[in-house]
Chimera marker file (.cmm) of the C-alpha trace (Angstrom):
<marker_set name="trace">
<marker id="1" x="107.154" y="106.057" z="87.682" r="1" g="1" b="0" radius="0.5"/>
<marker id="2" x="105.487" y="102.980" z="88.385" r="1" g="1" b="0" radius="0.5"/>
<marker id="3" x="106.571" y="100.768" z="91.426" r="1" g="1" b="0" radius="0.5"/>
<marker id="4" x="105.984" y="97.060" z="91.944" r="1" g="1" b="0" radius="0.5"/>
<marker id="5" x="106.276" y="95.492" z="95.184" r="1" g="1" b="0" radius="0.5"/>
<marker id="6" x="106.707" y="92.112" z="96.401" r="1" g="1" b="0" radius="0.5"/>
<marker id="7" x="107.679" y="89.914" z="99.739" r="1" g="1" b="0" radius="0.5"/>
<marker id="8" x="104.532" y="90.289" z="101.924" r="1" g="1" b="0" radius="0.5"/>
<marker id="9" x="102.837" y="87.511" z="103.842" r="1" g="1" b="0" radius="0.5"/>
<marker id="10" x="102.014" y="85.420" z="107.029" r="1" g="1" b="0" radius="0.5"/>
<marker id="11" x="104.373" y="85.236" z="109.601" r="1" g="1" b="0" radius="0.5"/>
<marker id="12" x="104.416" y="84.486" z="113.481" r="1" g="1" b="0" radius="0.5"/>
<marker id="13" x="105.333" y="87.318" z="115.847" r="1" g="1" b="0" radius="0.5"/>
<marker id="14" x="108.855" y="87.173" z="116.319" r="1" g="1" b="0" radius="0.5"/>
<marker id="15" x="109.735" y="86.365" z="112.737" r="1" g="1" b="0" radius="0.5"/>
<marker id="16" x="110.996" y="87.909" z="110.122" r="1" g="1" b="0" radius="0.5"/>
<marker id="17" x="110.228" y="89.577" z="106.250" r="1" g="1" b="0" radius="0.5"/>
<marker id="18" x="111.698" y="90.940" z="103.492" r="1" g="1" b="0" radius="0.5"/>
<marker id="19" x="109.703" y="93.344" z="101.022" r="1" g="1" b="0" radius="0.5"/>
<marker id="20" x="110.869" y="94.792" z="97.523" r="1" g="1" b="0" radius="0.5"/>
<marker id="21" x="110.177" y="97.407" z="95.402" r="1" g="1" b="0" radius="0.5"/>
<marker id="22" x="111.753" y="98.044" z="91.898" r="1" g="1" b="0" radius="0.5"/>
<marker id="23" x="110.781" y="101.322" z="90.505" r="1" g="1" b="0" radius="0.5"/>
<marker id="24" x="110.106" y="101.869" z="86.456" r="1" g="1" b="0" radius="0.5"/>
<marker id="25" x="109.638" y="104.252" z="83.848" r="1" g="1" b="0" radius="0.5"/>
<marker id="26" x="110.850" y="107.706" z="84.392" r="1" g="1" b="0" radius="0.5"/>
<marker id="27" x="112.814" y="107.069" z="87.523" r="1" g="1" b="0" radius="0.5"/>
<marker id="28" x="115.612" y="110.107" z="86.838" r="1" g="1" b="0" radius="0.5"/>
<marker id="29" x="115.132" y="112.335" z="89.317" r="1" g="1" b="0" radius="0.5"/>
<marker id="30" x="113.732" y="110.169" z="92.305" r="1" g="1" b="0" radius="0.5"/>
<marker id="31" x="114.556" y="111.878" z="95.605" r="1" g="1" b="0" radius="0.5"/>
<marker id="32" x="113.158" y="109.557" z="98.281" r="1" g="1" b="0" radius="0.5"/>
<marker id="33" x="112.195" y="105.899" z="98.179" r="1" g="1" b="0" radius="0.5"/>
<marker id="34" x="110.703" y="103.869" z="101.215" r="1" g="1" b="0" radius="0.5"/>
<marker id="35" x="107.443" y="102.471" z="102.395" r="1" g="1" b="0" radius="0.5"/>
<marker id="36" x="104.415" y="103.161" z="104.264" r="1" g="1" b="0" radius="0.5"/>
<marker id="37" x="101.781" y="101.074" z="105.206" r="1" g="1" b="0" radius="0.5"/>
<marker id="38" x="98.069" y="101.685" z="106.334" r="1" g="1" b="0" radius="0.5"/>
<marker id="39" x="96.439" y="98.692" z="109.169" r="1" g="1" b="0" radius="0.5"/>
<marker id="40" x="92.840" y="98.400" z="109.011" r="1" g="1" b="0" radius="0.5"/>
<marker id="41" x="90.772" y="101.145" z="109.878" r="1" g="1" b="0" radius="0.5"/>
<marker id="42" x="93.999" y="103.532" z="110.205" r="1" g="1" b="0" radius="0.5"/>
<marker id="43" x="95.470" y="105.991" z="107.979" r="1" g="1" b="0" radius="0.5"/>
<marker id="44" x="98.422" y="105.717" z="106.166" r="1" g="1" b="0" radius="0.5"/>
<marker id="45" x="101.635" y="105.983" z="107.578" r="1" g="1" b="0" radius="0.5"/>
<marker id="46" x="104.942" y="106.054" z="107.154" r="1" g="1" b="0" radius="0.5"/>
<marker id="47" x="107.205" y="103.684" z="107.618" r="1" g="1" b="0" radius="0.5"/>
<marker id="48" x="110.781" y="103.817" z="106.467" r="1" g="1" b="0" radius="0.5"/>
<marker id="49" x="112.271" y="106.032" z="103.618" r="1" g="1" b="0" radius="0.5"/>
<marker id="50" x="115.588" y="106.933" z="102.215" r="1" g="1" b="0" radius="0.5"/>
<marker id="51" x="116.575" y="109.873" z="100.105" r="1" g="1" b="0" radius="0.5"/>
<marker id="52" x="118.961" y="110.160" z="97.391" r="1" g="1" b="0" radius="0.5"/>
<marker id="53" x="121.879" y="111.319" z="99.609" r="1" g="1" b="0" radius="0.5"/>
<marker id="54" x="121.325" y="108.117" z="101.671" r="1" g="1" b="0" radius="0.5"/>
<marker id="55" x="119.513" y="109.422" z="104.702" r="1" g="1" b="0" radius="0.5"/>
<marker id="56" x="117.006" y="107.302" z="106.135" r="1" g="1" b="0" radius="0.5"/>
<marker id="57" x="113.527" y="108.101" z="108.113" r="1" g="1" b="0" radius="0.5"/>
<marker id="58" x="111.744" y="105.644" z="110.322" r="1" g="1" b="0" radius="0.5"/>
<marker id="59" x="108.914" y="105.244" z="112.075" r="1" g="1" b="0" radius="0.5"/>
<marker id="60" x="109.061" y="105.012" z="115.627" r="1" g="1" b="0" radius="0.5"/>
<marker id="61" x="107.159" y="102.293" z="115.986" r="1" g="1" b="0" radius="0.5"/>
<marker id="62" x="109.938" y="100.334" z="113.869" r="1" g="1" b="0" radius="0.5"/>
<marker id="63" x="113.147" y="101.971" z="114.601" r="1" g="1" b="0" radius="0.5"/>
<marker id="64" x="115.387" y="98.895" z="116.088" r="1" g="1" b="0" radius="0.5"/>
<marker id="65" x="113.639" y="96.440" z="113.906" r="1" g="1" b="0" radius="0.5"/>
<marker id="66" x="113.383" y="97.527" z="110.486" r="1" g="1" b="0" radius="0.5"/>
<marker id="67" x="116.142" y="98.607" z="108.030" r="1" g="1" b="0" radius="0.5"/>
<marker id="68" x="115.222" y="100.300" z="104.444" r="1" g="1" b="0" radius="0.5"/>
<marker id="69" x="117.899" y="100.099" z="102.019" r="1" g="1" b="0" radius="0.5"/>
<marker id="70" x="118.160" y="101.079" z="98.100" r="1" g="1" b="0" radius="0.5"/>
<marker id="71" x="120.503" y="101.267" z="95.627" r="1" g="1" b="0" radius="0.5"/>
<marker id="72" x="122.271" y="104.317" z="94.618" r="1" g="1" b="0" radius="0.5"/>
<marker id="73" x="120.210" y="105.016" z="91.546" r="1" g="1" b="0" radius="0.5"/>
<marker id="74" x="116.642" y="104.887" z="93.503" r="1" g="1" b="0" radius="0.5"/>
<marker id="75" x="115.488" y="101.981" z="91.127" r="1" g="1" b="0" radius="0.5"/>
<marker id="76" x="114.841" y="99.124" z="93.892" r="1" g="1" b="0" radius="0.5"/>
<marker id="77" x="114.652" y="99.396" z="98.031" r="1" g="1" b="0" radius="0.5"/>
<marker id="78" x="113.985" y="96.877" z="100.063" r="1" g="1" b="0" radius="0.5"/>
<marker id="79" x="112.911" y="96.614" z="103.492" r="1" g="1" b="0" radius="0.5"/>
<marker id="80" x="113.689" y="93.873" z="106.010" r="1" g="1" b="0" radius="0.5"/>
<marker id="81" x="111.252" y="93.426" z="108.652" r="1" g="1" b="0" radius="0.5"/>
<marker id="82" x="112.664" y="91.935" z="112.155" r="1" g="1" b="0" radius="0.5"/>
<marker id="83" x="110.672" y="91.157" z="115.336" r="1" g="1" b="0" radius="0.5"/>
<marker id="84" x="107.598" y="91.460" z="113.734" r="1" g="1" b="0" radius="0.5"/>
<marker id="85" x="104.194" y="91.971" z="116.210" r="1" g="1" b="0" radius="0.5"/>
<marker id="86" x="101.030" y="91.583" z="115.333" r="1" g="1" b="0" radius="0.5"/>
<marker id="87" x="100.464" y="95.145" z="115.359" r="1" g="1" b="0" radius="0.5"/>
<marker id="88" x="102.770" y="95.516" z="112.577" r="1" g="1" b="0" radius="0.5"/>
<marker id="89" x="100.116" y="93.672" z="110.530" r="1" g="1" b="0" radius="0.5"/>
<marker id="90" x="99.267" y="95.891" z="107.262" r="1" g="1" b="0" radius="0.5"/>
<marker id="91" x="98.819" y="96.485" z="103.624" r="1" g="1" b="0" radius="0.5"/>
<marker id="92" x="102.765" y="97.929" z="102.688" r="1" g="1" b="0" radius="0.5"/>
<marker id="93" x="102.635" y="100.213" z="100.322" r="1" g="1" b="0" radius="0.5"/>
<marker id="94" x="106.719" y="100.946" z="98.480" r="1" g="1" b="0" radius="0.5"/>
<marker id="95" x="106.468" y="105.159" z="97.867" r="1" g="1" b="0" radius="0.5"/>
<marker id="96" x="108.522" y="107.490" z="95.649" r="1" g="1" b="0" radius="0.5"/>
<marker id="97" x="108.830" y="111.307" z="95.138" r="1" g="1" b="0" radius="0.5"/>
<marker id="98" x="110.210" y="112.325" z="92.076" r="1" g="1" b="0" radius="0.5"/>
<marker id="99" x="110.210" y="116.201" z="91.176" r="1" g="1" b="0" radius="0.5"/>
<marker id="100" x="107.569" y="117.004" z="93.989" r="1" g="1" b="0" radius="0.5"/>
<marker id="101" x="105.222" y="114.020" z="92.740" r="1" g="1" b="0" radius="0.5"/>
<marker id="102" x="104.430" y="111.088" z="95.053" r="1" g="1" b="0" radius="0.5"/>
<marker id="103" x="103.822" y="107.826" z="93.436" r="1" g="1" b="0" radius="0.5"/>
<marker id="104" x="102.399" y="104.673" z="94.618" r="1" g="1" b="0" radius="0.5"/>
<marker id="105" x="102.724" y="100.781" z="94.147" r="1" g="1" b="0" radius="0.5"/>
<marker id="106" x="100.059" y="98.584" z="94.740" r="1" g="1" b="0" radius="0.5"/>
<marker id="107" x="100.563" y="97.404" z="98.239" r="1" g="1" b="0" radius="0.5"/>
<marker id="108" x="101.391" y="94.012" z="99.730" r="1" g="1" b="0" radius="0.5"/>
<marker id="109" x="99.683" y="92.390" z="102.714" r="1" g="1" b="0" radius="0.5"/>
<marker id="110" x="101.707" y="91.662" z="105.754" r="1" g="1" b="0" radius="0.5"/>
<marker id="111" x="99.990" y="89.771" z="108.529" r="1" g="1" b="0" radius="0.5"/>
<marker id="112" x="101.518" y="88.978" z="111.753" r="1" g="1" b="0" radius="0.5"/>
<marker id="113" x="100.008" y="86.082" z="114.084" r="1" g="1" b="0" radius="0.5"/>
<marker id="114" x="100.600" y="86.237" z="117.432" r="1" g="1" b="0" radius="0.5"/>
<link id1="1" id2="2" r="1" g="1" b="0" radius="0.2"/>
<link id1="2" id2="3" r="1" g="1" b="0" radius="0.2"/>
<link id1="3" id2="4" r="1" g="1" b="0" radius="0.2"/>
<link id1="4" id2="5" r="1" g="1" b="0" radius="0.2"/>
<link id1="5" id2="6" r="1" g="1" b="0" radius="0.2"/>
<link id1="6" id2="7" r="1" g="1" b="0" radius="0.2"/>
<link id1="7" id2="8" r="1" g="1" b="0" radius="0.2"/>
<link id1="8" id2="9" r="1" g="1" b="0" radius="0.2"/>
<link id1="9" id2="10" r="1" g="1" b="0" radius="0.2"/>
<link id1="10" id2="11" r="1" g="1" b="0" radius="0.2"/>
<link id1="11" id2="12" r="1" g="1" b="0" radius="0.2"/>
<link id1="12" id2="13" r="1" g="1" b="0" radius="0.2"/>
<link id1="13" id2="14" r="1" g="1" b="0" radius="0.2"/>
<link id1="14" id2="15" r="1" g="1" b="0" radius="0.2"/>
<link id1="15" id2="16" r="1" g="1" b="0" radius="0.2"/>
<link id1="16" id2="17" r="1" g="1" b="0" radius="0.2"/>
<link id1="17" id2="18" r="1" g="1" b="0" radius="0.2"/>
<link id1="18" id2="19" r="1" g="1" b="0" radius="0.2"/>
<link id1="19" id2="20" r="1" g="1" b="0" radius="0.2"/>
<link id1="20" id2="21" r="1" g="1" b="0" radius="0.2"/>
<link id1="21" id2="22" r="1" g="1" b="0" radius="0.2"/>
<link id1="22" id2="23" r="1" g="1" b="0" radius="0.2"/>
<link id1="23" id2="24" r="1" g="1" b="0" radius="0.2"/>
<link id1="24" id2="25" r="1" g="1" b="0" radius="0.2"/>
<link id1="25" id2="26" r="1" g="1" b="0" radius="0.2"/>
<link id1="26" id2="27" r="1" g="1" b="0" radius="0.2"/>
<link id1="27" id2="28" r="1" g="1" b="0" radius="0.2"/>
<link id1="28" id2="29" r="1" g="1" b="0" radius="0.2"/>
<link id1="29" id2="30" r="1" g="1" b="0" radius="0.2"/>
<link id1="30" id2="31" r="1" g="1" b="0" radius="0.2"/>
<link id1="31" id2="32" r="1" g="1" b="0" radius="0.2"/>
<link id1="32" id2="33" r="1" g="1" b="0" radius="0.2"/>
<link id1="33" id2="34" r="1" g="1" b="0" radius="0.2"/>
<link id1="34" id2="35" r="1" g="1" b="0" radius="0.2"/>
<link id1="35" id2="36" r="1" g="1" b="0" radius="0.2"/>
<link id1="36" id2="37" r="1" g="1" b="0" radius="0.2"/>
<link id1="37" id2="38" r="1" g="1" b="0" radius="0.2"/>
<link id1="38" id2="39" r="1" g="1" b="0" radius="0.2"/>
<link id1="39" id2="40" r="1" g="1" b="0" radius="0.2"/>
<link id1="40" id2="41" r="1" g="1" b="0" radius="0.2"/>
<link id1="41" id2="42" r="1" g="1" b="0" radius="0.2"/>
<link id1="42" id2="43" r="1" g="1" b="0" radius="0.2"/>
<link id1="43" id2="44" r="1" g="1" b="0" radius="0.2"/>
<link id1="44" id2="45" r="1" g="1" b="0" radius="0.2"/>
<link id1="45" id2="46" r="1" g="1" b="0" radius="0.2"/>
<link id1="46" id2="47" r="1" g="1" b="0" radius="0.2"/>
<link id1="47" id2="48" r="1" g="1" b="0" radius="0.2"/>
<link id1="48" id2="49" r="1" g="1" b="0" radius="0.2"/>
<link id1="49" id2="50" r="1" g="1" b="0" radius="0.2"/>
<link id1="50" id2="51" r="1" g="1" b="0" radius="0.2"/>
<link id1="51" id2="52" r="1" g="1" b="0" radius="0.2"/>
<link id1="52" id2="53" r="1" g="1" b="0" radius="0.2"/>
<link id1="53" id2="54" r="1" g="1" b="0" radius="0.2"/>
<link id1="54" id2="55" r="1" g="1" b="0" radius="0.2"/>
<link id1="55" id2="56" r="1" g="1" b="0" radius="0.2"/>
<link id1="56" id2="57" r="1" g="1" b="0" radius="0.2"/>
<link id1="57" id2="58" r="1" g="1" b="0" radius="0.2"/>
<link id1="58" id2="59" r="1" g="1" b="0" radius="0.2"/>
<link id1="59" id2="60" r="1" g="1" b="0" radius="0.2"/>
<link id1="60" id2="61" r="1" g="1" b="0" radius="0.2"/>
<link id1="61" id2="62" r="1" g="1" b="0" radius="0.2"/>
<link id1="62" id2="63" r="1" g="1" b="0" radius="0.2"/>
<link id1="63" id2="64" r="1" g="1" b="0" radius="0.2"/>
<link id1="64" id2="65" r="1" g="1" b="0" radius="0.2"/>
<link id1="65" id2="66" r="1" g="1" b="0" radius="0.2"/>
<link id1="66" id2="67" r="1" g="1" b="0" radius="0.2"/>
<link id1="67" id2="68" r="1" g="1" b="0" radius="0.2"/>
<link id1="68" id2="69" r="1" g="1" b="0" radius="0.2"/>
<link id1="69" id2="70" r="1" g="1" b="0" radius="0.2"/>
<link id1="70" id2="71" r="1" g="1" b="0" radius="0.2"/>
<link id1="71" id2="72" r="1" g="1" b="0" radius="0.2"/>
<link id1="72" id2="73" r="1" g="1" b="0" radius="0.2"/>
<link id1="73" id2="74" r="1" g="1" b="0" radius="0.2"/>
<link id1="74" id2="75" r="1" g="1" b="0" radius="0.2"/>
<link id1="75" id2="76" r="1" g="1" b="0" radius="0.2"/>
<link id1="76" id2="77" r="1" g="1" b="0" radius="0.2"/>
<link id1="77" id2="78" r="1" g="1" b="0" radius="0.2"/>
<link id1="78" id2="79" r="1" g="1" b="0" radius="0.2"/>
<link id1="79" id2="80" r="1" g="1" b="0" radius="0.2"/>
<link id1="80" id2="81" r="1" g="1" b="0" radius="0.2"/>
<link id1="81" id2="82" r="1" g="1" b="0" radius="0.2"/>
<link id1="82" id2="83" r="1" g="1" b="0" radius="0.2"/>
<link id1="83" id2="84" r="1" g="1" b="0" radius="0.2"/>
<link id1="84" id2="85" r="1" g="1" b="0" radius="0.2"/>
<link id1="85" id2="86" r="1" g="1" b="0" radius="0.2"/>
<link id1="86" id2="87" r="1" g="1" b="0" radius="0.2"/>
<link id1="87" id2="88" r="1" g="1" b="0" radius="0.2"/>
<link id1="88" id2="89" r="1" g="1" b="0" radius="0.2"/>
<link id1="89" id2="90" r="1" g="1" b="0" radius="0.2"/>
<link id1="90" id2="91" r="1" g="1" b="0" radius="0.2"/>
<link id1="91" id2="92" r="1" g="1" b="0" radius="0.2"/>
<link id1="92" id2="93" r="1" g="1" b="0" radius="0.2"/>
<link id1="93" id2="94" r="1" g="1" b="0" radius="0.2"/>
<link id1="94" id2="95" r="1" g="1" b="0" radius="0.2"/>
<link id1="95" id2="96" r="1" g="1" b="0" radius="0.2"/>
<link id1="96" id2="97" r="1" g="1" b="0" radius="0.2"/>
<link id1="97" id2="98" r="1" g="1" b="0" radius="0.2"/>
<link id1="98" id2="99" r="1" g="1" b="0" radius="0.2"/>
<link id1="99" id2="100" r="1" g="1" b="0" radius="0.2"/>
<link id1="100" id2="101" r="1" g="1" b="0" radius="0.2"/>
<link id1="101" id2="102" r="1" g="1" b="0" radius="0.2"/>
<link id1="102" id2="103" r="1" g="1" b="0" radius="0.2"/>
<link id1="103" id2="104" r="1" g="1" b="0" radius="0.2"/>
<link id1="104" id2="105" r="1" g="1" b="0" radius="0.2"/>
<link id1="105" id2="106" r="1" g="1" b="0" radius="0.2"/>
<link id1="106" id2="107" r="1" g="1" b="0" radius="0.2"/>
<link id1="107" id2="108" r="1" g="1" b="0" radius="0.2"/>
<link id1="108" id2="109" r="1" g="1" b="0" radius="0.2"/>
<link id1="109" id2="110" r="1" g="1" b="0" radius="0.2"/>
<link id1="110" id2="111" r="1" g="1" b="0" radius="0.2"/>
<link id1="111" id2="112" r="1" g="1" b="0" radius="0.2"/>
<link id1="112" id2="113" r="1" g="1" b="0" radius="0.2"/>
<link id1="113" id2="114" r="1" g="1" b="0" radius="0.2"/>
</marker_set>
């Protein structure tokens, strides 16, 4: 599976983004789809995911503000970013399992000034 992401960069607190992720190769079989994202001098995290029976998993720290959506085949999901803070400011990474295998795109930057 490889995953390409796009849709990060600069925005003022307050404001809004949109990232997406479109999922290739061997994508039969993907169970979960979603993003996490790792700040500077943090670990990874997760952010938002959604499984293939359409249940969704946020973060706390972006419950209210961010919605993850994909289609019903798993190949794209996109996340839309609302009320952004600074503190949301981080390298996004779009995530996949697929048959107990986690794969990884490359990662986008999102930076929020305040």
């Amino acid at each position: 599976v490889q995953l390409q992401a796009s849709g990060g960069g600069l925005v003022q607190a307050g404001g809004s983004l949109r990232l997406s992720c479109v999922a290739s190769g061997s994508t039969f079989g993907i169970a979960a789809i979603g993003w996490y994202r790792q700040a500077p001098g943090k670990q990874r995290e997760l952010v938002a995911t959604v499984n293939s029976r359409g249940d969704t998993i946020y973060a706390d720290s972006v419950k209210g503000r961010f919605t993850v959506s994909g289609d019903s085949a798993k190949i794209t999901v996109n996340l839309q970013m609302n009320s952004l803070k600074p503190e949301d400011t981080a390298v996004y990474y779009c995530y996949a399992r697929r048959f107990a295998r986690e794969y990884w795109g490359q990662g986008t930057l999102v930076t929020v000034s305040s």
